[in-house]
Biopython code that builds the backbone (N, CA, C, O; Angstrom):
import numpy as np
from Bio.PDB.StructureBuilder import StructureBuilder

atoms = [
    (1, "UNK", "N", (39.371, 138.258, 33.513)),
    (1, "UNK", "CA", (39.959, 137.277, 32.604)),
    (1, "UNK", "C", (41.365, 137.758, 32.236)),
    (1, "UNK", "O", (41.617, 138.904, 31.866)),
    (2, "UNK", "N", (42.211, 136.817, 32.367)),
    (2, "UNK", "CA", (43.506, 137.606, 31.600)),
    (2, "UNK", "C", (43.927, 136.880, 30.659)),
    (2, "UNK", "O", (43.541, 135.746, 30.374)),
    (3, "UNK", "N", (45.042, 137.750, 29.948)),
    (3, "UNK", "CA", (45.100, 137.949, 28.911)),
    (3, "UNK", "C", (45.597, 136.471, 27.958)),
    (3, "UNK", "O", (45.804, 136.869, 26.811)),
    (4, "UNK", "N", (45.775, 135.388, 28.022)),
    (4, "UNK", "CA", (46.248, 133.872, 28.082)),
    (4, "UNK", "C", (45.196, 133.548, 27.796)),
    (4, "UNK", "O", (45.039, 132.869, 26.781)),
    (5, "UNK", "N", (43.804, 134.030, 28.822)),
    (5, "UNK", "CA", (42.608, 133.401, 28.725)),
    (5, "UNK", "C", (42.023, 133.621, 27.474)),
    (5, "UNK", "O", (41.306, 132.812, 26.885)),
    (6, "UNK", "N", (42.547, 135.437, 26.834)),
    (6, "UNK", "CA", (41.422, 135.778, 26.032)),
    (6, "UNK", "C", (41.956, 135.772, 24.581)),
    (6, "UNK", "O", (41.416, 136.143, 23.539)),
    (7, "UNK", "N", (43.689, 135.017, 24.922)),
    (7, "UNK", "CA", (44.102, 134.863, 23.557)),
    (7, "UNK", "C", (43.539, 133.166, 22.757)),
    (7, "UNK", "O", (43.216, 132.922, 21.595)),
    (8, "UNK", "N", (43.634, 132.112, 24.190)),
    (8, "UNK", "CA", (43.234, 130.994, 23.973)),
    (8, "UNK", "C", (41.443, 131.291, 23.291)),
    (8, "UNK", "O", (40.996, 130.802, 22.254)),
    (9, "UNK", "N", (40.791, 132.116, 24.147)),
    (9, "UNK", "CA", (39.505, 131.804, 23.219)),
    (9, "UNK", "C", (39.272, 132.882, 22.617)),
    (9, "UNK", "O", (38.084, 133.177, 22.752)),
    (10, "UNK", "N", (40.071, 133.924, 21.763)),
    (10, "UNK", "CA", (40.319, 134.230, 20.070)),
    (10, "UNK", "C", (40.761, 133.190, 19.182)),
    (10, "UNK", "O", (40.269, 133.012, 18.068)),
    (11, "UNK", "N", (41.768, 132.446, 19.718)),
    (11, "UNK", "CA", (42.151, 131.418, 18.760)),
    (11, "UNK", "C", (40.734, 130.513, 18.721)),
    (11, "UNK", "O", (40.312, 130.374, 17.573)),
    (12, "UNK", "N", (40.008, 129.940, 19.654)),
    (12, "UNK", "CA", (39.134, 129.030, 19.264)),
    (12, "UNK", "C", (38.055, 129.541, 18.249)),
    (12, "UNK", "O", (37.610, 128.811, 17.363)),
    (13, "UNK", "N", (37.580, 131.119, 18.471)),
    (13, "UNK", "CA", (36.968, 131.676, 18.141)),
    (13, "UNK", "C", (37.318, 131.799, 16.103)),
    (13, "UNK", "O", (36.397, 131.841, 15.288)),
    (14, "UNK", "N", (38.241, 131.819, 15.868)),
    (14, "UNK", "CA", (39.104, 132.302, 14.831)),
    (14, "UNK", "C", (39.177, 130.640, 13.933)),
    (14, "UNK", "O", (39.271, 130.429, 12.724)),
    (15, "UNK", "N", (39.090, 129.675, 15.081)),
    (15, "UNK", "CA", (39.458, 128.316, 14.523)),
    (15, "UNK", "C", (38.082, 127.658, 13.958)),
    (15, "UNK", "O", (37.913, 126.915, 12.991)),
    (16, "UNK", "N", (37.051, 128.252, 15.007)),
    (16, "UNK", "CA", (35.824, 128.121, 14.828)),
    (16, "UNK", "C", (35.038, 128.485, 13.149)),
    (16, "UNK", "O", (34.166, 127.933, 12.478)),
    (17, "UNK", "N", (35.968, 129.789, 12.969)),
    (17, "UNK", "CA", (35.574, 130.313, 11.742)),
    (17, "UNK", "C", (36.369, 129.773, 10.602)),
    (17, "UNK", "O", (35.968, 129.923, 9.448)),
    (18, "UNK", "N", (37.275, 129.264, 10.826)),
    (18, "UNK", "CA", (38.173, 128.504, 9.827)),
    (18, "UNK", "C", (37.659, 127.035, 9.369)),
    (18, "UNK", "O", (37.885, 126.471, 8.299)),
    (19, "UNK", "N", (36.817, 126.518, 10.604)),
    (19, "UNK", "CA", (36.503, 124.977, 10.210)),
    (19, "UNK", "C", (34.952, 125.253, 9.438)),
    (19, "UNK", "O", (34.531, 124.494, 8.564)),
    (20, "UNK", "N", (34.225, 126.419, 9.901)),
    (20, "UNK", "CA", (32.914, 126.471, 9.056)),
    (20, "UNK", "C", (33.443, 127.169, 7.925)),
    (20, "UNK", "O", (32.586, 126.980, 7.062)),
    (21, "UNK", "N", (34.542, 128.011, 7.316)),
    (21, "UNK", "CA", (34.791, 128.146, 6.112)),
    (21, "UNK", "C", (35.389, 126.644, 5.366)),
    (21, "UNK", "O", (35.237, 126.357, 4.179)),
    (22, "UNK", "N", (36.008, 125.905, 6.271)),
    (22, "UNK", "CA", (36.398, 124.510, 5.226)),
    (22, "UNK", "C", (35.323, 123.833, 5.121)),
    (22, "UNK", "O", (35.340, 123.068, 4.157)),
    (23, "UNK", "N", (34.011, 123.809, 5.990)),
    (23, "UNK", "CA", (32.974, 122.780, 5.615)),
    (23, "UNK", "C", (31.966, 123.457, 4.513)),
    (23, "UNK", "O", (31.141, 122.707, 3.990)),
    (24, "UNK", "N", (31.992, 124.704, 4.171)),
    (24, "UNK", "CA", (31.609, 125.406, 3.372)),
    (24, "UNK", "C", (31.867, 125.269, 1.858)),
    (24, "UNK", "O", (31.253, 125.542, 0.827)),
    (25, "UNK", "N", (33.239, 124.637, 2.243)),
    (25, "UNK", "CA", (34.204, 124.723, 0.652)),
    (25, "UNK", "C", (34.227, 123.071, 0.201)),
    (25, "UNK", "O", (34.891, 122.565, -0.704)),
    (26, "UNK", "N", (33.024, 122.233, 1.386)),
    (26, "UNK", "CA", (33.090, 120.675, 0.978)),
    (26, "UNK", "C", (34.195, 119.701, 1.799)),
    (26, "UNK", "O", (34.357, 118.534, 1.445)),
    (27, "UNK", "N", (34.830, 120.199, 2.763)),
    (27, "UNK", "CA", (35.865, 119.571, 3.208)),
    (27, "UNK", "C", (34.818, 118.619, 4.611)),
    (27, "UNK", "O", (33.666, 118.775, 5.015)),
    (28, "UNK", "N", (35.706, 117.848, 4.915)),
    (28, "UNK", "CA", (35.405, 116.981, 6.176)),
    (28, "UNK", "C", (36.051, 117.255, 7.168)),
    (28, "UNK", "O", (37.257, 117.435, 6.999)),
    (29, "UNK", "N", (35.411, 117.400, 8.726)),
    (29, "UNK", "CA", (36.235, 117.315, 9.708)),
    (29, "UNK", "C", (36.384, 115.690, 10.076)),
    (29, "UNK", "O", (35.439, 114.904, 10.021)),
    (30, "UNK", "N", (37.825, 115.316, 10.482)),
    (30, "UNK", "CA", (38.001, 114.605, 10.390)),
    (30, "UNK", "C", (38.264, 114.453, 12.069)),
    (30, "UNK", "O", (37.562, 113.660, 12.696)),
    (31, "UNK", "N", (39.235, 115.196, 12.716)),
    (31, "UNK", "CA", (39.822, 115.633, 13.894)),
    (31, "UNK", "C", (40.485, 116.793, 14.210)),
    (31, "UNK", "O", (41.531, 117.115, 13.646)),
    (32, "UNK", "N", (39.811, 117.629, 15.307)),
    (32, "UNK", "CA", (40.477, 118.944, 15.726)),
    (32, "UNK", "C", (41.442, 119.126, 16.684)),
    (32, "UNK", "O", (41.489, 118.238, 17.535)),
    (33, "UNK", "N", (42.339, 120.160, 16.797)),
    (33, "UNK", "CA", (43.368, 120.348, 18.318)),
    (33, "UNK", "C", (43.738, 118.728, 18.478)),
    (33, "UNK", "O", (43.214, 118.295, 19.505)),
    (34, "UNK", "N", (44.243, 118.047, 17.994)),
    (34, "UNK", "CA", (44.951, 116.758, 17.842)),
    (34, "UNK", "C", (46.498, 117.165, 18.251)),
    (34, "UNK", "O", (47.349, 117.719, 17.555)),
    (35, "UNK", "N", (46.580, 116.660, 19.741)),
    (35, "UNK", "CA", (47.746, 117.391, 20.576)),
    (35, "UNK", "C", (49.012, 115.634, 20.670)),
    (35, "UNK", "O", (48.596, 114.478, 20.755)),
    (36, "UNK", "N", (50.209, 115.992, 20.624)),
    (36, "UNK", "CA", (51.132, 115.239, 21.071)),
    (36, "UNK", "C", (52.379, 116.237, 21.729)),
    (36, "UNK", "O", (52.367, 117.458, 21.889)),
    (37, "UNK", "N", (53.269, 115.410, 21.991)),
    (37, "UNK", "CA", (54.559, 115.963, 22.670)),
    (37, "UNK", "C", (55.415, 116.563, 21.616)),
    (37, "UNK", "O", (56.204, 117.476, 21.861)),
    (38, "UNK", "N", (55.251, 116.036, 20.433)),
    (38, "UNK", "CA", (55.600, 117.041, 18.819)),
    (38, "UNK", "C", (55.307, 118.391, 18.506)),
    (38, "UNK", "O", (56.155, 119.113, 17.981)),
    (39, "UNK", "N", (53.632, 118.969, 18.921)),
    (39, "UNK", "CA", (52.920, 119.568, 18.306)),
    (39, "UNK", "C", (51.963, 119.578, 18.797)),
    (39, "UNK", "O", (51.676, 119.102, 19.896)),
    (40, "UNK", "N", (51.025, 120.360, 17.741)),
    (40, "UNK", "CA", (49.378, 120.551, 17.876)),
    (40, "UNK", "C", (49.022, 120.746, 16.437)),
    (40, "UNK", "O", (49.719, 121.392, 15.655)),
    (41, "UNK", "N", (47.459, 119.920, 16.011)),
    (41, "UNK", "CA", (47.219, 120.289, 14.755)),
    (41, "UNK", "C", (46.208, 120.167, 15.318)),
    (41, "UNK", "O", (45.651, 119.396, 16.100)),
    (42, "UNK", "N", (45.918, 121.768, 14.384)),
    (42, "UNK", "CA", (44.767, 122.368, 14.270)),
    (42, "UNK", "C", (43.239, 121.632, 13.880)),
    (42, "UNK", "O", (42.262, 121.289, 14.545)),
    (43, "UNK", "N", (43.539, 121.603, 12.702)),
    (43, "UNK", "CA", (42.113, 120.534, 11.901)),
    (43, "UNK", "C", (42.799, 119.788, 11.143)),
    (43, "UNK", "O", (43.747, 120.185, 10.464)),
    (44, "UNK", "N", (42.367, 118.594, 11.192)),
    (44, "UNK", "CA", (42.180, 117.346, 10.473)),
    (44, "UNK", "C", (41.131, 117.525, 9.582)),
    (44, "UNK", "O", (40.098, 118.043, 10.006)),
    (45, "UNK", "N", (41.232, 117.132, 8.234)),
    (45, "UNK", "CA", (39.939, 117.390, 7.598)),
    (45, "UNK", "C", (40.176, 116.513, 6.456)),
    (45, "UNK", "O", (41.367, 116.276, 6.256)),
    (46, "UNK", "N", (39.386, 115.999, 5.698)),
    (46, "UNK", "CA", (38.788, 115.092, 4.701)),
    (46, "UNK", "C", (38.644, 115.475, 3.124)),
    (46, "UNK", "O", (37.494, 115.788, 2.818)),
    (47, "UNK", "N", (39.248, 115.497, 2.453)),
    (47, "UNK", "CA", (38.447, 116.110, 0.711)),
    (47, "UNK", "C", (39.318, 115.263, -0.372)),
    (47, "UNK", "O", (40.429, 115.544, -0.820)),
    (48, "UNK", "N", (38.662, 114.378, -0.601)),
    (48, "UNK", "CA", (38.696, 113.799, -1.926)),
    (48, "UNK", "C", (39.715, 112.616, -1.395)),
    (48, "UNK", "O", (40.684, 112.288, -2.080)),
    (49, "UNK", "N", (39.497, 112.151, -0.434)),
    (49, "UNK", "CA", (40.388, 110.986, -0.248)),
    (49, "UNK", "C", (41.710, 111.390, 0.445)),
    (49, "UNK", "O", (42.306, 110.419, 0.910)),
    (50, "UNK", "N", (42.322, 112.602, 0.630)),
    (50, "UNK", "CA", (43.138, 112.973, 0.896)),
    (50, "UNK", "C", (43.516, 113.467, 2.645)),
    (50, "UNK", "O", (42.550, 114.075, 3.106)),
    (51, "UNK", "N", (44.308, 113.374, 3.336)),
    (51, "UNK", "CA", (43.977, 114.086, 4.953)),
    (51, "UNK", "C", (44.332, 115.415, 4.505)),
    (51, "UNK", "O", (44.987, 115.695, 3.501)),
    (52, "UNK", "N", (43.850, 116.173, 5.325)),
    (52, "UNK", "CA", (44.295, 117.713, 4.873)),
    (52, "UNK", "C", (45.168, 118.501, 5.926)),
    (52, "UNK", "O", (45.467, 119.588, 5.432)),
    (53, "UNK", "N", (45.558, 118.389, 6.882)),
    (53, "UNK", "CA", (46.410, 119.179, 7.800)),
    (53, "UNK", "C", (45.900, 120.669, 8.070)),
    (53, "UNK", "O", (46.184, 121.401, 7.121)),
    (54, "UNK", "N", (45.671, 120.887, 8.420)),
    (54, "UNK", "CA", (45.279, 122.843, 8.356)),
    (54, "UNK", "C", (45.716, 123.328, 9.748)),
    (54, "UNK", "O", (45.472, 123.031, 10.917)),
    (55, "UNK", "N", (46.612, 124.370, 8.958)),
    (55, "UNK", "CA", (47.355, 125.364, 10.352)),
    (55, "UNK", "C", (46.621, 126.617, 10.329)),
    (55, "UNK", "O", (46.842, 127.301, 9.329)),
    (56, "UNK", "N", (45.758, 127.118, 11.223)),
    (56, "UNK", "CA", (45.312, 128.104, 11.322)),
    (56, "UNK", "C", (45.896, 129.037, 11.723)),
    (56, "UNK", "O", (46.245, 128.710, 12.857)),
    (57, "UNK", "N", (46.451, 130.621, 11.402)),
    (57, "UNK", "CA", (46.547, 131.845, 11.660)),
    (57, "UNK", "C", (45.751, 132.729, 11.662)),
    (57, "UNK", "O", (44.881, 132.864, 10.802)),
    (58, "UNK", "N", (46.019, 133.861, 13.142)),
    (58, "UNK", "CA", (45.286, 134.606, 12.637)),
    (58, "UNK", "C", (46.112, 135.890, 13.390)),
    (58, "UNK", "O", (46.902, 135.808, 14.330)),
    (59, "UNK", "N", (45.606, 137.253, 12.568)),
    (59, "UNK", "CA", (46.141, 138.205, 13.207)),
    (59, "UNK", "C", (45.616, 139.570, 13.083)),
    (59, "UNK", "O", (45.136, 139.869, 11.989)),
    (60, "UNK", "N", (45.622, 140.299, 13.858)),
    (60, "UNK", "CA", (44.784, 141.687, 14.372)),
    (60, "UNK", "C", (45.350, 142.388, 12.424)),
    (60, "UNK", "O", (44.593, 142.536, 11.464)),
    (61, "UNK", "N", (46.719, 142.632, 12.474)),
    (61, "UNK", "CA", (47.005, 143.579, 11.376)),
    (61, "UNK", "C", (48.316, 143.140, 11.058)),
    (61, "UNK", "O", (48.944, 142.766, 12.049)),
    (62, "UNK", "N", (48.905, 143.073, 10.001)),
    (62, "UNK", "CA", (50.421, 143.104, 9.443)),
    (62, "UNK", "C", (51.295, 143.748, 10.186)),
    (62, "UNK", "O", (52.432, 143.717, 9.714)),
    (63, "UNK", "N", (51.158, 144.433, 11.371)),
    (63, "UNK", "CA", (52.279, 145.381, 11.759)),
    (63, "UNK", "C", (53.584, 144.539, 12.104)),
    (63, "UNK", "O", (54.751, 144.916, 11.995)),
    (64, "UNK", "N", (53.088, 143.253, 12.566)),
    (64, "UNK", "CA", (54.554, 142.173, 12.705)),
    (64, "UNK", "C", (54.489, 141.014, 11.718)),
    (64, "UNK", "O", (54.662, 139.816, 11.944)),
    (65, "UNK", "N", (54.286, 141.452, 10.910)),
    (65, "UNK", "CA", (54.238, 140.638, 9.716)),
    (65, "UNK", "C", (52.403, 139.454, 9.367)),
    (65, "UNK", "O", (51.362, 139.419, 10.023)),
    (66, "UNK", "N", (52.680, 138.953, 8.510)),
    (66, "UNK", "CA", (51.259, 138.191, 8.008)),
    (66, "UNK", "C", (51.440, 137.467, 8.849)),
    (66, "UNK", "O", (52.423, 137.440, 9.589)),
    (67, "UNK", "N", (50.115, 136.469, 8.865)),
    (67, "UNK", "CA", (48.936, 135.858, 9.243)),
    (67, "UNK", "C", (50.235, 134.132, 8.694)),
    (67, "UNK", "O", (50.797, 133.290, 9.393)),
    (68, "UNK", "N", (50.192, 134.326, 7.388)),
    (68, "UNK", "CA", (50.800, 133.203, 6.786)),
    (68, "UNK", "C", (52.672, 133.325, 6.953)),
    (68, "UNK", "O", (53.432, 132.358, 6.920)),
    (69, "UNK", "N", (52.965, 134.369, 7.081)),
    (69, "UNK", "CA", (54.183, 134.495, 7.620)),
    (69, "UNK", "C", (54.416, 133.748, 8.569)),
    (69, "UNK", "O", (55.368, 132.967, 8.591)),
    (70, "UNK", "N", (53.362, 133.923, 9.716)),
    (70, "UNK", "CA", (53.705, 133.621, 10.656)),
    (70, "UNK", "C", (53.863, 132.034, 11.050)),
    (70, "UNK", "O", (53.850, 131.570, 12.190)),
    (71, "UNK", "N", (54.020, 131.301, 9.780)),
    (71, "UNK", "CA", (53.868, 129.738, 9.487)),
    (71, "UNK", "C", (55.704, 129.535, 9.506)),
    (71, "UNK", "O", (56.354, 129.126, 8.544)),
    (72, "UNK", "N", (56.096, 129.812, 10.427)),
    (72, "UNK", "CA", (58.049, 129.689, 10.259)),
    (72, "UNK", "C", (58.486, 128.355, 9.724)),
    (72, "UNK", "O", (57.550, 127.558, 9.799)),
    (73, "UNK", "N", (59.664, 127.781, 9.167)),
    (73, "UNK", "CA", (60.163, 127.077, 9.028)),
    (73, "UNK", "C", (60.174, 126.113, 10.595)),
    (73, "UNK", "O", (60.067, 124.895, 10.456)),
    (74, "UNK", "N", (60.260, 126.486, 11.563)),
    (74, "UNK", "CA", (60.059, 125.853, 12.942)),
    (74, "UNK", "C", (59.094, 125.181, 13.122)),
    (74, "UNK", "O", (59.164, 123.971, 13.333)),
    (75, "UNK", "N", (57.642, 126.067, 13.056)),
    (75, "UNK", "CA", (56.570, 125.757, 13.281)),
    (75, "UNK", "C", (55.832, 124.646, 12.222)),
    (75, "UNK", "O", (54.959, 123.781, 12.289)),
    (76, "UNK", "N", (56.532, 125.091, 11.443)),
    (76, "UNK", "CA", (56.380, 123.879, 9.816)),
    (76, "UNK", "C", (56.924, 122.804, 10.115)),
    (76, "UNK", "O", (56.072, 121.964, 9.824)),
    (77, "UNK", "N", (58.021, 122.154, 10.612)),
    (77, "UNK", "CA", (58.623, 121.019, 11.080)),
    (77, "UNK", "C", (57.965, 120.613, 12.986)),
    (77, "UNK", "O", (58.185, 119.568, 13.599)),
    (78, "UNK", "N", (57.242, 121.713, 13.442)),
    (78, "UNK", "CA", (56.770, 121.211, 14.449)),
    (78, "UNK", "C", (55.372, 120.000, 14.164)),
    (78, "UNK", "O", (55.109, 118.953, 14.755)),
    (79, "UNK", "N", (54.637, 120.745, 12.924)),
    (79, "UNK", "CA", (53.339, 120.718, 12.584)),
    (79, "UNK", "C", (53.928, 119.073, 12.052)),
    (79, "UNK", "O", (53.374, 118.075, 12.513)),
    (80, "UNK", "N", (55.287, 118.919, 10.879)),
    (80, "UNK", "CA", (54.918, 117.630, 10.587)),
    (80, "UNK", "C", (55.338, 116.493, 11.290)),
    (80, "UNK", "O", (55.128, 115.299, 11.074)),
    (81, "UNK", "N", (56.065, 117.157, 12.302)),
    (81, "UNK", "CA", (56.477, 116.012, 13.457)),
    (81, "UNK", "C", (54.862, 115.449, 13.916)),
    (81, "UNK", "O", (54.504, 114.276, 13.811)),
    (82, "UNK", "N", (54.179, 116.348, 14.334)),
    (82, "UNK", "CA", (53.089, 116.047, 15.040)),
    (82, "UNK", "C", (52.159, 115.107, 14.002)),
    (82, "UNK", "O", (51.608, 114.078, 14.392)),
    (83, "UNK", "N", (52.077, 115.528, 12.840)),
    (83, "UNK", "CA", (51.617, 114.628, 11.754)),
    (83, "UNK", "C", (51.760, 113.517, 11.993)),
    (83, "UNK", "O", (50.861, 112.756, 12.350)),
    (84, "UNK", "N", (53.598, 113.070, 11.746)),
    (84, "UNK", "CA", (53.860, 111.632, 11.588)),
    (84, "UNK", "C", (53.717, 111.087, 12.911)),
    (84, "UNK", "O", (54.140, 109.931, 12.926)),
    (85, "UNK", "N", (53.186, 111.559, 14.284)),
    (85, "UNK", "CA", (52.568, 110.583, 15.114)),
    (85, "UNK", "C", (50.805, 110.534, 14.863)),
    (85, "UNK", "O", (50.082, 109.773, 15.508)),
    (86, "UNK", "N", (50.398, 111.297, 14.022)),
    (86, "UNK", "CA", (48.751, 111.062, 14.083)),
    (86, "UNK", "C", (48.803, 109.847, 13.145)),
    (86, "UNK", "O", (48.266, 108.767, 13.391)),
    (87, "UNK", "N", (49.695, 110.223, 11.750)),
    (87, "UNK", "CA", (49.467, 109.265, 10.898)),
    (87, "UNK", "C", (50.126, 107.704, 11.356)),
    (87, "UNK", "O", (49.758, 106.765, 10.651)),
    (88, "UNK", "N", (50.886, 107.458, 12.270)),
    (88, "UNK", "CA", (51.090, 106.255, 12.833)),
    (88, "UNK", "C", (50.441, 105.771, 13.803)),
    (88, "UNK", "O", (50.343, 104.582, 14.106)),
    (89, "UNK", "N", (49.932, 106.771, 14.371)),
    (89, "UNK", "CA", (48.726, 106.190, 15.572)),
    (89, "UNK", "C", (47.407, 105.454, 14.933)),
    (89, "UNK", "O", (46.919, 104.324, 14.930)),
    (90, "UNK", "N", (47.113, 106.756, 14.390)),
    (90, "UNK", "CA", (45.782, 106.129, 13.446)),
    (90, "UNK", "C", (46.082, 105.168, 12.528)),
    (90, "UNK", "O", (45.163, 104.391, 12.270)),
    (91, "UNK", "N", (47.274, 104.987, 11.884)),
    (91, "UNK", "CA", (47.525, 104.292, 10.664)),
    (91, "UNK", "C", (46.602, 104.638, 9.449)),
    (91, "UNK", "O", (45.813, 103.919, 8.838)),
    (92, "UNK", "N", (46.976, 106.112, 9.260)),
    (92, "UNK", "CA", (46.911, 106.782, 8.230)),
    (92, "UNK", "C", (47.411, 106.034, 6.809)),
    (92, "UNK", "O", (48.628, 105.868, 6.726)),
    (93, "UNK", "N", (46.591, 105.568, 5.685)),
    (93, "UNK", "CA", (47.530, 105.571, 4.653)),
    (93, "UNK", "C", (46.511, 106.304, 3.282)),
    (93, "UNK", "O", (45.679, 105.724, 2.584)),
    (94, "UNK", "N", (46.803, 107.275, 3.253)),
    (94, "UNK", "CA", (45.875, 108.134, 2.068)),
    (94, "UNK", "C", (47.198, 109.209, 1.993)),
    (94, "UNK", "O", (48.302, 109.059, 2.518)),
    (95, "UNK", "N", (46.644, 110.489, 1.054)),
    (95, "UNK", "CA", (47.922, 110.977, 0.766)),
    (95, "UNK", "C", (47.420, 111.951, 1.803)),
    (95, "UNK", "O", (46.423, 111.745, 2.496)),
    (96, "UNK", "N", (48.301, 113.198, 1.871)),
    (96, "UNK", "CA", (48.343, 114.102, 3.207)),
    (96, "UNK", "C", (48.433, 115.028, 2.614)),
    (96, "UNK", "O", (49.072, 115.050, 1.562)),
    (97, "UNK", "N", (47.735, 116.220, 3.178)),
    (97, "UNK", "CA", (48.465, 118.041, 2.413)),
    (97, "UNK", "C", (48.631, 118.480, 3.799)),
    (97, "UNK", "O", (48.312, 118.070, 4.915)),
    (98, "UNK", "N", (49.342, 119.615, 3.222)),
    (98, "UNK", "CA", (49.741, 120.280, 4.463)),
    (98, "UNK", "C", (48.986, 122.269, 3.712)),
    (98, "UNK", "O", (49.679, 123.028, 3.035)),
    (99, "UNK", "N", (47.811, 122.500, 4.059)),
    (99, "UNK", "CA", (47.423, 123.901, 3.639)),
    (99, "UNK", "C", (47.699, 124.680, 5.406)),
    (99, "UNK", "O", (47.990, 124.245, 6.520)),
    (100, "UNK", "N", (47.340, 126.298, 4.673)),
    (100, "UNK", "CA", (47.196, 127.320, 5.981)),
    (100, "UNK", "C", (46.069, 127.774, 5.401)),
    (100, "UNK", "O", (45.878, 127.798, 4.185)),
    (101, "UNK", "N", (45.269, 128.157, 6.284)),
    (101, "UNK", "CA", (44.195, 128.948, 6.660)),
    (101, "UNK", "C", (44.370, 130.102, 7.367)),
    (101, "UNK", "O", (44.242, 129.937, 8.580)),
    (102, "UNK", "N", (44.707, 131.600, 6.897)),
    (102, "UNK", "CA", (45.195, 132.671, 7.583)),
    (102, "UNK", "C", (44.309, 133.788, 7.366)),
    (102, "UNK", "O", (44.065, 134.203, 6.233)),
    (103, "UNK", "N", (43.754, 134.355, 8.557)),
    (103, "UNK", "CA", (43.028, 135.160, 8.714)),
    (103, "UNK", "C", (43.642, 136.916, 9.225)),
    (103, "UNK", "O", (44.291, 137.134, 10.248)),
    (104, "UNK", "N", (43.508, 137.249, 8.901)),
    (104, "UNK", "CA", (44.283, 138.741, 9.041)),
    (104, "UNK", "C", (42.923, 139.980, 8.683)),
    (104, "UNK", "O", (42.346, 140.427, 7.692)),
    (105, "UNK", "N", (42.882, 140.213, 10.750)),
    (105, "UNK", "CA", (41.636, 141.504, 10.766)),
    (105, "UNK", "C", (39.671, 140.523, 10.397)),
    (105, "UNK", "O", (38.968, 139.592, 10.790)),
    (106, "UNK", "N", (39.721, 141.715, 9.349)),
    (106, "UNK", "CA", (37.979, 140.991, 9.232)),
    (106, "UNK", "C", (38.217, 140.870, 7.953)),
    (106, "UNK", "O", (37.326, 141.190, 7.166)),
    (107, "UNK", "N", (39.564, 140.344, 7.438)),
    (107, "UNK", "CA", (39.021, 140.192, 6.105)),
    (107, "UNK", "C", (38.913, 138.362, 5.889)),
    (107, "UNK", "O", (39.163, 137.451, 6.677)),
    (108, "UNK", "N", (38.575, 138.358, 4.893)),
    (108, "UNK", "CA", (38.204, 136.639, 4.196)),
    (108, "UNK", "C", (39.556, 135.743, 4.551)),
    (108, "UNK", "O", (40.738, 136.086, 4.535)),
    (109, "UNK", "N", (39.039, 134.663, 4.828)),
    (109, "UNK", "CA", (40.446, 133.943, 5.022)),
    (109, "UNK", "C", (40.985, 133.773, 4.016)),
    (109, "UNK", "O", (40.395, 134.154, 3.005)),
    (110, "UNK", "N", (42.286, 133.153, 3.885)),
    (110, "UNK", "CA", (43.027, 132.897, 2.616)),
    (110, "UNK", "C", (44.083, 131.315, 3.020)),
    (110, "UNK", "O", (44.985, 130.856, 3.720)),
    (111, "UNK", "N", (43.123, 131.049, 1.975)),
    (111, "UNK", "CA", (43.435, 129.470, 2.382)),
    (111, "UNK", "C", (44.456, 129.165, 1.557)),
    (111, "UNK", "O", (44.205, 129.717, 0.485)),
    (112, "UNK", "N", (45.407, 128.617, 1.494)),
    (112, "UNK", "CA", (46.433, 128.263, 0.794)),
    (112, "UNK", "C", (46.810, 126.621, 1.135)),
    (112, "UNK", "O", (47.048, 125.967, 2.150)),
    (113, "UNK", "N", (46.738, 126.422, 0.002)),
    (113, "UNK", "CA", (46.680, 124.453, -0.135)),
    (113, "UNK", "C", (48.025, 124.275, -0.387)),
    (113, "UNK", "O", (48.760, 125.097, -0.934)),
    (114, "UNK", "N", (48.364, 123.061, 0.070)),
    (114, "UNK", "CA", (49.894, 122.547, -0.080)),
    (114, "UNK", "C", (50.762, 123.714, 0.083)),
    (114, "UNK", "O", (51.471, 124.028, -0.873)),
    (115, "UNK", "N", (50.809, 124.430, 1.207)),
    (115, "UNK", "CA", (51.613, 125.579, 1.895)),
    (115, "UNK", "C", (53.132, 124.985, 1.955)),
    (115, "UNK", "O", (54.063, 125.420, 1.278)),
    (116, "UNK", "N", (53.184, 124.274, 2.574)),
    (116, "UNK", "CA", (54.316, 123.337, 2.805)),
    (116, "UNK", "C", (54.423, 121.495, 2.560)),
    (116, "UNK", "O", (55.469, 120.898, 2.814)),
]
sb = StructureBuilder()
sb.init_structure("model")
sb.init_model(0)
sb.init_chain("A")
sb.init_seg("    ")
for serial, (resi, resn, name, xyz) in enumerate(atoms, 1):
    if name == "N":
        sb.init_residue(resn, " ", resi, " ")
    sb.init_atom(name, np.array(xyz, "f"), 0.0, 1.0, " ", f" {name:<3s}", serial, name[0])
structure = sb.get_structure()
């Protein structure tokens, strides 16, 4: 297996654990890996009327910085480009958050709501 292969399924693995910690905390999946020519979003998810956006990170250790660091100003305008084609495709009209879900090592995720 190389190494592409075994980063793609850590991330699923990692994403896997991120969507059973949001259904844990009451959230809805709504839609996952929701891909356009914008972007990629992670989970789509459901709570209280609201869409939720969730960017998942994750990372072995801080040595190149956090988990939530690693949410750049780039990747933040990639994420809501990709948004405003889900929410026009679907014809989204509820309000939207944009949280991270960042995992760093084996510790607990740390979910952070309205990140951006």
């Amino acid at each position: 297996m190389d190494k592409s292969t075994n980063s793609i399924q850590r991330g699923r693995q990692y994403e896997d654990l991120a969507l059973r910690y949001l259904l844990n905390q009451g959230l809805v999946l709504q839609a996952r890996n929701y891909r356009c020519r914008w972007g990629e979003l992670d989970l789509l998810m459901q709570e209280q009327g609201a869409l939720v956006i969730v960017e998942v990170r994750y990372r072995k250790n801080d040595s190149y910085g956090s988990a939530v660091e690693s949410v750049t100003a780039k990747k933040q305008s990639h994420i809501v480009a990709a948004a405003k084609h889900y929410i026009m495709t679907h014809k989204i009209n509820q309000p939207i958050r944009f949280d991270v879900l960042a995992i760093t090592g084996d510790a607990r995720p740390d979910w952070i709501k309205n990140a951006f």
